[in-house]
PLY file of the C-alpha trace (Angstrom):
ply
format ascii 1.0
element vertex 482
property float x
property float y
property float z
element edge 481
property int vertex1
property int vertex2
end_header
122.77 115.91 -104.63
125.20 113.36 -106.06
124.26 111.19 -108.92
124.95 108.19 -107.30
122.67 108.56 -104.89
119.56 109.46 -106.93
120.44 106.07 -108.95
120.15 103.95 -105.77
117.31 105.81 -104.52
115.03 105.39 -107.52
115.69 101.83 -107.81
114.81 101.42 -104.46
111.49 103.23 -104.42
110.68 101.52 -107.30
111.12 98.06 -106.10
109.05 98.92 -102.67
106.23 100.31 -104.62
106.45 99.08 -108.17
104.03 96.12 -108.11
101.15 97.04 -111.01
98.25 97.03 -108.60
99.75 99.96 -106.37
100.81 102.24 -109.72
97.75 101.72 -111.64
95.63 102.77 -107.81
98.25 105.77 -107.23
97.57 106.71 -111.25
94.17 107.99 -110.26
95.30 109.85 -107.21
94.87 113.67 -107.88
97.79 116.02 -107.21
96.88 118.47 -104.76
98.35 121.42 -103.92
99.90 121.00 -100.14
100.42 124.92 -99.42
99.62 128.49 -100.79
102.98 130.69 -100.91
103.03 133.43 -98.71
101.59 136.77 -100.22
103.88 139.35 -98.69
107.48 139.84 -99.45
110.25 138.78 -96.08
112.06 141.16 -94.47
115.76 141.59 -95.54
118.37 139.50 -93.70
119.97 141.32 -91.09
123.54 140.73 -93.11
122.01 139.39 -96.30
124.60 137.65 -98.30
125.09 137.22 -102.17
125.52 133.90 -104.41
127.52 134.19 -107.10
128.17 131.75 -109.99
129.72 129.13 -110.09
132.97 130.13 -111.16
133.09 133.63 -108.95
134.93 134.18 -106.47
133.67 133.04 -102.60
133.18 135.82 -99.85
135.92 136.32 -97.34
134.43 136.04 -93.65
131.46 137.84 -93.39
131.63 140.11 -96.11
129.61 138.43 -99.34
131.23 138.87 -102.75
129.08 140.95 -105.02
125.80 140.15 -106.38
125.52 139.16 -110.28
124.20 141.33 -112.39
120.60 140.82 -113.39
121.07 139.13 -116.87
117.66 140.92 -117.89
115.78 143.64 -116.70
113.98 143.17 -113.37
110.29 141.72 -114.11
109.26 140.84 -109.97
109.85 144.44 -108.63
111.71 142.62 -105.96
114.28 144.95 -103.66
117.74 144.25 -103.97
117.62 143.07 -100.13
115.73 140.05 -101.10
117.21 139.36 -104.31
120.58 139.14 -102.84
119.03 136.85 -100.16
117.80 134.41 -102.49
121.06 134.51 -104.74
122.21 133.37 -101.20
119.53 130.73 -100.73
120.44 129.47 -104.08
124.03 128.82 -103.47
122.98 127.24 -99.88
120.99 125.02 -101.20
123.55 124.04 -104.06
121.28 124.26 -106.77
123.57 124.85 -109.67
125.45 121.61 -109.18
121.91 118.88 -110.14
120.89 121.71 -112.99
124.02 122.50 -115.04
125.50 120.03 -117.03
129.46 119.94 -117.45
130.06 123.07 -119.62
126.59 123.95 -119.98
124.80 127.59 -118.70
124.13 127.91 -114.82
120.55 125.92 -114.41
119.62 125.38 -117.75
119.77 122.01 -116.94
120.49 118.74 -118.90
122.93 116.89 -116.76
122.10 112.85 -116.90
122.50 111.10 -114.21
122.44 107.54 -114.79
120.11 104.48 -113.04
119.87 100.98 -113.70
116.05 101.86 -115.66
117.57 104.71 -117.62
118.54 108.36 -117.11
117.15 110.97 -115.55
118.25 114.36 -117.11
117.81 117.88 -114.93
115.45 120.42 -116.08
116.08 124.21 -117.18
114.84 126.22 -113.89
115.87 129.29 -115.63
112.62 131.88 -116.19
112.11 130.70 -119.91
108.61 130.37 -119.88
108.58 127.58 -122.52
111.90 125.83 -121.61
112.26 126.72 -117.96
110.35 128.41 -114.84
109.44 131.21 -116.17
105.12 130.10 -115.96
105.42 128.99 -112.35
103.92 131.25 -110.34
105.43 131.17 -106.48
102.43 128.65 -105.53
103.58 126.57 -108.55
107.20 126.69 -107.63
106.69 126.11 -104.20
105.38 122.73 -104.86
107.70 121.72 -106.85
110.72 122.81 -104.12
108.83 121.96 -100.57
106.46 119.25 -101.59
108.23 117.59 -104.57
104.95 118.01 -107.54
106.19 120.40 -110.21
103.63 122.07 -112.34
101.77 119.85 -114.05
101.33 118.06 -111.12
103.45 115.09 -111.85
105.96 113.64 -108.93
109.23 114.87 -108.96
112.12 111.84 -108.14
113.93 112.46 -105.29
116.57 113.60 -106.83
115.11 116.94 -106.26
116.08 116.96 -102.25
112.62 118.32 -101.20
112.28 116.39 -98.64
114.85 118.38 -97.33
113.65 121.59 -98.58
110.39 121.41 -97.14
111.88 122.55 -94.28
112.54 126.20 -95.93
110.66 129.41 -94.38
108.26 130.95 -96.66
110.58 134.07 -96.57
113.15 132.14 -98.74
111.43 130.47 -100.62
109.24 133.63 -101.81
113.06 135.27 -102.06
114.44 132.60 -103.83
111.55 132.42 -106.12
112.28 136.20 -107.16
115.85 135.97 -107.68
115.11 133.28 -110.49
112.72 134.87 -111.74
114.37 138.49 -111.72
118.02 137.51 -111.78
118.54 134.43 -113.56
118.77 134.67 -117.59
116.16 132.88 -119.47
118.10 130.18 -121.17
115.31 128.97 -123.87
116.83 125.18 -124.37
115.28 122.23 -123.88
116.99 119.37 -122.09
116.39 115.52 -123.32
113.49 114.32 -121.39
114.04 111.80 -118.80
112.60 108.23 -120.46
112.52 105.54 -117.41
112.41 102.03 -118.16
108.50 100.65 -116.74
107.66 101.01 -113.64
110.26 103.47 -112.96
108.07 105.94 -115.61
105.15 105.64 -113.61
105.97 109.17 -111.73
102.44 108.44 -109.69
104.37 105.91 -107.63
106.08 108.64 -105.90
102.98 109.31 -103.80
103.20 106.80 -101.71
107.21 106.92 -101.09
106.42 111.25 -100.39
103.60 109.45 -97.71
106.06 107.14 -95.84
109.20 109.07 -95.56
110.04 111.24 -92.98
110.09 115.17 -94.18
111.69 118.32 -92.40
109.27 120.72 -90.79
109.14 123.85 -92.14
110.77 126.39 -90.43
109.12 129.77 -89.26
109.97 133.53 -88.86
112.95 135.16 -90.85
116.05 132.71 -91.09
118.52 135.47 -90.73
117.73 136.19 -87.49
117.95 133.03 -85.79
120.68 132.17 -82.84
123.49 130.16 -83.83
122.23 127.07 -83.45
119.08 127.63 -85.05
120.65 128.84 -87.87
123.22 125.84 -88.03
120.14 123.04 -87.94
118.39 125.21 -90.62
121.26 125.48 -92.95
122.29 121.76 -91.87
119.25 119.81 -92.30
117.45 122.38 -94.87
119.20 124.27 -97.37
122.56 122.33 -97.49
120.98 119.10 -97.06
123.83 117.17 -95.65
121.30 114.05 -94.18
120.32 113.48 -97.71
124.01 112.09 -98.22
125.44 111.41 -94.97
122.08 109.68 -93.02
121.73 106.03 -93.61
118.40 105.11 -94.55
115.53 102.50 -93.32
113.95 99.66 -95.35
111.29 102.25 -96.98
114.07 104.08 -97.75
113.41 107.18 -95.54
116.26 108.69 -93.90
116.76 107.05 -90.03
116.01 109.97 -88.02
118.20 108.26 -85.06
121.00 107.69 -87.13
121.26 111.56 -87.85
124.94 111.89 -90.11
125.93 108.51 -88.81
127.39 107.80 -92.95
125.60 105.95 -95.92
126.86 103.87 -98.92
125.92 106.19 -102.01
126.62 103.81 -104.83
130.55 103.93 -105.54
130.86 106.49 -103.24
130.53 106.52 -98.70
129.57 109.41 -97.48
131.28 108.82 -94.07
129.70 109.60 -90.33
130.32 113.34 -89.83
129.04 112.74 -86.13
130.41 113.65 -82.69
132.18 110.31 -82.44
135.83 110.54 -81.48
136.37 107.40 -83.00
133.79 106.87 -86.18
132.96 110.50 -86.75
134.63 113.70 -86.54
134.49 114.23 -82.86
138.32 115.17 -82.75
137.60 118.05 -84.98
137.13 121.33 -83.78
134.94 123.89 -85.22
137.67 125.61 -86.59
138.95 122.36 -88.47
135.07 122.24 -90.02
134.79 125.72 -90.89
138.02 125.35 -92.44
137.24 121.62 -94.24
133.79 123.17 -95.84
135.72 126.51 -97.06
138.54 125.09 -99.12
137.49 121.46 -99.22
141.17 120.11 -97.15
142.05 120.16 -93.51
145.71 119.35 -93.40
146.69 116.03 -91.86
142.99 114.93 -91.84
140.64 114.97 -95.27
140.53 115.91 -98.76
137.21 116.88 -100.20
136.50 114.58 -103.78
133.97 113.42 -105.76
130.32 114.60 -104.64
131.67 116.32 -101.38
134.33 118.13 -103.74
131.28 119.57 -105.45
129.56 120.46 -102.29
132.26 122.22 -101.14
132.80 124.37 -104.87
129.64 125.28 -105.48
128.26 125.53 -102.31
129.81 125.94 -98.58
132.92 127.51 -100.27
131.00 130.40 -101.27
129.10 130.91 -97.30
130.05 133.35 -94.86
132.47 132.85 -92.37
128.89 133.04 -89.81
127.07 130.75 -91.34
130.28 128.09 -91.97
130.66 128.65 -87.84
126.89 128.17 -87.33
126.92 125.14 -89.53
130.42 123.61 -87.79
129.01 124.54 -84.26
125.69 122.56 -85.08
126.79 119.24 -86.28
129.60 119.04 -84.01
126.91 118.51 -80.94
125.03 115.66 -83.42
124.89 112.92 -81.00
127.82 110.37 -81.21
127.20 107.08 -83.54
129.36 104.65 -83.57
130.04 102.73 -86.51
130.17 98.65 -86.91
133.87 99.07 -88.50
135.08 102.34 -87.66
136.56 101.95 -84.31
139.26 104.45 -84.64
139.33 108.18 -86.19
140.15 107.87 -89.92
142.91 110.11 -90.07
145.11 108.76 -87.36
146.39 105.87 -89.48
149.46 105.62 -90.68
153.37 107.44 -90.68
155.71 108.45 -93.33
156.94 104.83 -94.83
159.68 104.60 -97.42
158.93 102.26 -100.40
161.71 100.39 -101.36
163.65 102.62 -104.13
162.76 100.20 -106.82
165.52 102.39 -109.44
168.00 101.44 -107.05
167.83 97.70 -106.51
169.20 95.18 -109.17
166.76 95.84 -112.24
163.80 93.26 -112.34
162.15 92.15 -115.95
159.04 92.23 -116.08
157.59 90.60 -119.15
153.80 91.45 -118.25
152.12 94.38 -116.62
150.21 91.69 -114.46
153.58 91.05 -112.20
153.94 94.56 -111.25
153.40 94.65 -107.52
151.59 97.53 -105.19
155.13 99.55 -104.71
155.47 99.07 -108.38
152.64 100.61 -108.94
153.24 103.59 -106.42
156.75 104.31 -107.46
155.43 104.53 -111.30
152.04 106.31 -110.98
151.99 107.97 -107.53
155.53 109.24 -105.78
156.07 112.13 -108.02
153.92 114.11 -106.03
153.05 112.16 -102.70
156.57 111.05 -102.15
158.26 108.26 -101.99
157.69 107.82 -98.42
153.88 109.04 -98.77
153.86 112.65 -96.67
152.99 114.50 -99.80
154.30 117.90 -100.56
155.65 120.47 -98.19
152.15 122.31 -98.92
150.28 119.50 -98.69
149.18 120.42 -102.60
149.38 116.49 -102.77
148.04 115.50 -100.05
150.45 112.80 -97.26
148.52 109.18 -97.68
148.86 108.94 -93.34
146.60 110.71 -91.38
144.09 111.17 -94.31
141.18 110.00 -93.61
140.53 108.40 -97.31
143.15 106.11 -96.85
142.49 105.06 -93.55
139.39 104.24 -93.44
137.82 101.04 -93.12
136.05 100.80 -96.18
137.94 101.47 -99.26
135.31 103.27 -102.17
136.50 106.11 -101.81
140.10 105.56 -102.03
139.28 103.56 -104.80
137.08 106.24 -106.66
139.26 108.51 -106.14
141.94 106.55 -107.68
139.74 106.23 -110.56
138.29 109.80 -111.02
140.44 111.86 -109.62
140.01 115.07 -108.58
139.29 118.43 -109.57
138.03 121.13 -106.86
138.03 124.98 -107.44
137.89 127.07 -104.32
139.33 130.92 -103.41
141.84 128.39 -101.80
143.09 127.43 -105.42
142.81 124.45 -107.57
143.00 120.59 -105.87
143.81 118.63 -108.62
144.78 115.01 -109.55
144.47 112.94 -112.60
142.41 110.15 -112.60
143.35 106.61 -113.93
140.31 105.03 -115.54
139.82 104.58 -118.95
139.54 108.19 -119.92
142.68 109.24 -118.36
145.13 111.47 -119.73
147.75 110.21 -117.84
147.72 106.66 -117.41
144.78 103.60 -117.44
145.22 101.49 -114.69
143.73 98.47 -115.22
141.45 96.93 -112.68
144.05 94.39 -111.22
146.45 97.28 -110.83
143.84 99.83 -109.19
143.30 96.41 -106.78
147.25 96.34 -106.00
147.67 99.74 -105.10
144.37 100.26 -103.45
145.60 97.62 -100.85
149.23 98.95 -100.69
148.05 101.98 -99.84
145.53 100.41 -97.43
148.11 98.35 -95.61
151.31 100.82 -95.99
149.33 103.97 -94.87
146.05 103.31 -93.64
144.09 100.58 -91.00
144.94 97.56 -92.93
144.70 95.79 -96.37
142.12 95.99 -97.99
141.16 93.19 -99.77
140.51 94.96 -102.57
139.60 92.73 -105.76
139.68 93.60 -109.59
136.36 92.31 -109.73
135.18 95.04 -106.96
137.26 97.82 -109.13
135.44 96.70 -112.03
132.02 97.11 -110.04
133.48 100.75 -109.29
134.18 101.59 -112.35
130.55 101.12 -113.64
128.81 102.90 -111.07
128.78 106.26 -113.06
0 1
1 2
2 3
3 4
4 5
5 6
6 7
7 8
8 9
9 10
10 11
11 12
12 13
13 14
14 15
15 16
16 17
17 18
18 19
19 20
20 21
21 22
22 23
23 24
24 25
25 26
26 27
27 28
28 29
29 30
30 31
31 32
32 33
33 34
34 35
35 36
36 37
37 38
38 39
39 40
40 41
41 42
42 43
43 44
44 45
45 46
46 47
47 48
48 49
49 50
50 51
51 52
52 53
53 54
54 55
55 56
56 57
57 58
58 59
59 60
60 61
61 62
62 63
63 64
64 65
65 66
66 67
67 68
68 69
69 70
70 71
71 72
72 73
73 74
74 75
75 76
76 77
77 78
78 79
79 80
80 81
81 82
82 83
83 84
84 85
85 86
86 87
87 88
88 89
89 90
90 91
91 92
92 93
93 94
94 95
95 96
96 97
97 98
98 99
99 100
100 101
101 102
102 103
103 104
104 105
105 106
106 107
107 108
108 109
109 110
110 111
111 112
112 113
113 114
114 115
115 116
116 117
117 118
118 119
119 120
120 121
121 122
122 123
123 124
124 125
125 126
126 127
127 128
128 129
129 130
130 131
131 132
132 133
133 134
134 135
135 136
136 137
137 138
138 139
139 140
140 141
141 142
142 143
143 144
144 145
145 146
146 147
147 148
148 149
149 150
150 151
151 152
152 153
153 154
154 155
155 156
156 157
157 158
158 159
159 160
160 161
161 162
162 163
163 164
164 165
165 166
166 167
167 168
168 169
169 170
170 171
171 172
172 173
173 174
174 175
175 176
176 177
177 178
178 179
179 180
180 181
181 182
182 183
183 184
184 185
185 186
186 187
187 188
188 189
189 190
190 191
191 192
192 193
193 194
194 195
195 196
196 197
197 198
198 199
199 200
200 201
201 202
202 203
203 204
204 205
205 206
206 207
207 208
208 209
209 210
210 211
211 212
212 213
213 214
214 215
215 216
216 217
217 218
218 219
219 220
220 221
221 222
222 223
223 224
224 225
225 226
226 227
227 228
228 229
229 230
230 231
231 232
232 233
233 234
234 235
235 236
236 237
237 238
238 239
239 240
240 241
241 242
242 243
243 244
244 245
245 246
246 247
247 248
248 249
249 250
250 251
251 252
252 253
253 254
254 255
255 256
256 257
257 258
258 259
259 260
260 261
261 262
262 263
263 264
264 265
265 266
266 267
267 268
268 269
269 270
270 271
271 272
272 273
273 274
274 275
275 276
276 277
277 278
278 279
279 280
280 281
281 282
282 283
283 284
284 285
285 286
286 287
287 288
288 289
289 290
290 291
291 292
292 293
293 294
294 295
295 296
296 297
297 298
298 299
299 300
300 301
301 302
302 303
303 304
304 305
305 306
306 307
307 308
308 309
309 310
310 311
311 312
312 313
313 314
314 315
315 316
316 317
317 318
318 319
319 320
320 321
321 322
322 323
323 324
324 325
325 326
326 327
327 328
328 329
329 330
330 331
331 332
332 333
333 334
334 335
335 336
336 337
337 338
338 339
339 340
340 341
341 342
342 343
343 344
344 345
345 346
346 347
347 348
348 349
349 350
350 351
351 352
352 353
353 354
354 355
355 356
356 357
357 358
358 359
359 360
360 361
361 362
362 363
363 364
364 365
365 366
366 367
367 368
368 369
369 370
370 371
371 372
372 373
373 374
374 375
375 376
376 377
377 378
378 379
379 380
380 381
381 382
382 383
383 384
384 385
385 386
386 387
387 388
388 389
389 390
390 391
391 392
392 393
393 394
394 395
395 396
396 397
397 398
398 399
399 400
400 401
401 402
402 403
403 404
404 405
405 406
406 407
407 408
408 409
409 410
410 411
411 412
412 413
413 414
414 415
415 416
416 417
417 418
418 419
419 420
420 421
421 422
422 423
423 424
424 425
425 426
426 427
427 428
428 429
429 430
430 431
431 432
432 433
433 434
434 435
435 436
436 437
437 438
438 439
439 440
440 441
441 442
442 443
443 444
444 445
445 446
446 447
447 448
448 449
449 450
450 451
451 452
452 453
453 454
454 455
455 456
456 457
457 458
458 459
459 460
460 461
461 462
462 463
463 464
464 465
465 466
466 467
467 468
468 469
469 470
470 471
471 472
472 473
473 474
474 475
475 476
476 477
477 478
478 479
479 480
480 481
């Protein structure tokens, strides 16, 4: 689940239910248990698919890439059917990216992600029984992933999508529960604890958000199994979580069930309507173009995946089967259309290969102060190498053209802007998508915030649906979201 959006959600809940009389009455609520885990193991999927980490290579159509081998001898007695299947779940439900810090082990946790009351660091869910997992029993650990109370009974913050999870069948959770426990090497480290500024530490507040919001039903019988469609709403609205991002959300701060994928501000990021709009959505996609989009995180002529949809698509949907990528295209493509207030036109179908002036060719213009350098300035110097002078990119659309993509040509500009900022860096079996950033870290070159502003609406008004308006004041708000 991307940062951002765990930093807007906690400050939200927290203002809603953060008044002193409601903690100090939710302190003395007990935590009890909402479910017993199921007592006998699931039957195998039918084609039972392996996760791999996160560096390994993704399966090619149907055929899953090979399972990891168990870091430590088996301790569950599991089968290797349903240890594969929850190496599967794992990777489905994309849990590597929340509990692995950059350069750290696989879900030893210890990644901060940053609110406006303080960080909140992941935890180790490896099996080291002091550090990590390893004391949860399945009852224990289903809590913590359906209902959102981890061992101790404390609240979990939402960061921890379980409102999503609770709709997981008791055969993968029990599977998933295994593979950790069997498959997963104990990691005994102990990431920084999360310290919340008050009320924001009163964890007991949770209770009443986990009351008001709107949770998926569990699922029954063995996932594998289902039709298409089933299987496309499980993996949709379950495992992969997509609403969690892409739903906008209602004044409690529950997801609006009737604006299923309609697209949702996540801090400096928009996670934009993936519905069956032809104009605001993706309703001009075919499955095919989906399938394709979640694989390798680009469809040609249309998107680039970056920031927390770049991560998505690494650690998670690259690594699915062909079947469950169709299942998954096939679903949300029949989401009922929502229109959006700005979007009135698909955001890829801005936009034609434009020239900029040739800037070395014109009578040489001093320029005495970065300040004067204009939006073509800026393109000619930072950006034309590799998207061209006239903006169509490279002949394998490596670098991307800046028409027909629907980052540029969309209505609201974070994105663009973010990405401008950040960068990107995306690892699939399709290769490496990379581009360098130009905030203050950069290794290339620090655009300042006036600059970002220039080129933001260049590109906007050259490529896209219009200029943006784009101030450095708004860049500067950008910049310190993360």
């Amino acid at each position: 689940m991307p940062n951002t959006f765990m930093s807007s959600l906690i400050k939200g809940v927290y203002t809603l239910f953060g008044s002193s009389a409601l903690i100090g009455a939710l302190a003395a609520m007990p935590a009890q248990a909402q479910g017993t885990a199921p007592n006998t193991p699931p039957a195998a999927p039918s084609t039972p698919a392996t996760a791999t980490p996160p560096k390994a290579e993704a399966p090619t159509a149907d055929t899953p890439a090979p399972a990891p081998a168990p870091a430590q001898a088996a301790t569950t007695g599991a089968d290797a059917a349903t240890l594969e299947r929850g190496a599967y779940i794992a990777t489905a439900a994309d849990c590597v990216a929340c509990h692995t810090k950059p350069g750290g082990i696989p879900y030893a946790g210890g990644l901060k992600i940053s609110t406006p009351m303080g960080d909140v660091i992941s935890t180790n869910i490896t099996p080291d029984p002091e550090h990590g997992i390893g004391a949860y029993t399945e009852q224990e650990f289903d809590q913590a992933v359906r209902h959102g109370v981890r061992r101790d009974g404390a609240y979990l913050y939402p960061v921890m999508p379980y409102v999503s999870y609770a709709g997981m069948t008791d055969q993968d959770v029990h599977a998933l529960y295994l593979w950790f426990k069997d498959s997963v090497k104990p990691v005994a480290t102990q990431p920084k604890p999360t310290e919340l500024s008050f009320p924001a530490n009163m964890r007991s507040a949770m209770a009443a958000w986990n009351f008001v919001t709107t949770k998926e039903q569990p699922e029954t019988g063995d996932s594998a199994t289902y039709d298409p469609m089933r299987r496309g709403r499980y993996l949709t609205t379950a495992l992969e979580h997509c609403g969690t991002c892409h739903t906008p959300r209602n004044f409690m701060l529950s997801e609006k069930q009737d604006h299923f994928l309609a697209g949702a501000s996540l801090g400096a990021w928009y996670a934009p309507n993936v519905t069956s709009s032809k104009t605001s959505g993706i309703g001009t996609w075919s499955e095919d173009d989906l399938v394709a989009y979640l694989r390798t995180g680009r469809l040609k002529g249309h998107a680039q995946a970056a920031g927390p949809m770049g991560e998505a698509v690494e650690h998670s949907t690259s690594k699915l089967t062909d079947k469950d990528l169709h299942a998954i295209a096939a679903y949300v493509l029949q989401v009922p259309a929502m229109e959006d207030d700005l979007e009135h036109k698909p955001r890829d179908s801005f936009g034609a290969a434009q020239d900029t002036p040739d800037l070395r060719t014109k009578e040489p213009t001093r320029i005495d102060d970065l300040s004067e350098m204009d939006g073509p300035h800026i393109y000619d110097a930072n950006c034309s190498a590799c998207h061209g002078h006239n903006g169509a990119g490279t002949l394998d659309q490596y670098a991307p053209s800046l028409f027909a993509n629907s980052t540029v040509g969309s209505m609201r500009p974070d994105n663009l802007v973010m990405t401008i900022l950040h960068g990107v860096n995306r690892n699939t079996k399709d290769g490496h998508a990379g581009m360098p950033g130009f905030d203050s870290h950069s290794d290339v070159q620090r655009l300042s915030n006036s600059e970002i502003a220039k080129l933001t609406n260049y590109l906007t008004a050259t490529y896209g649906s219009g200029d943006a308006h784009v101030t450095p004041e708004k860049v500067e708000e950008f910049r310190k979201a993360l």
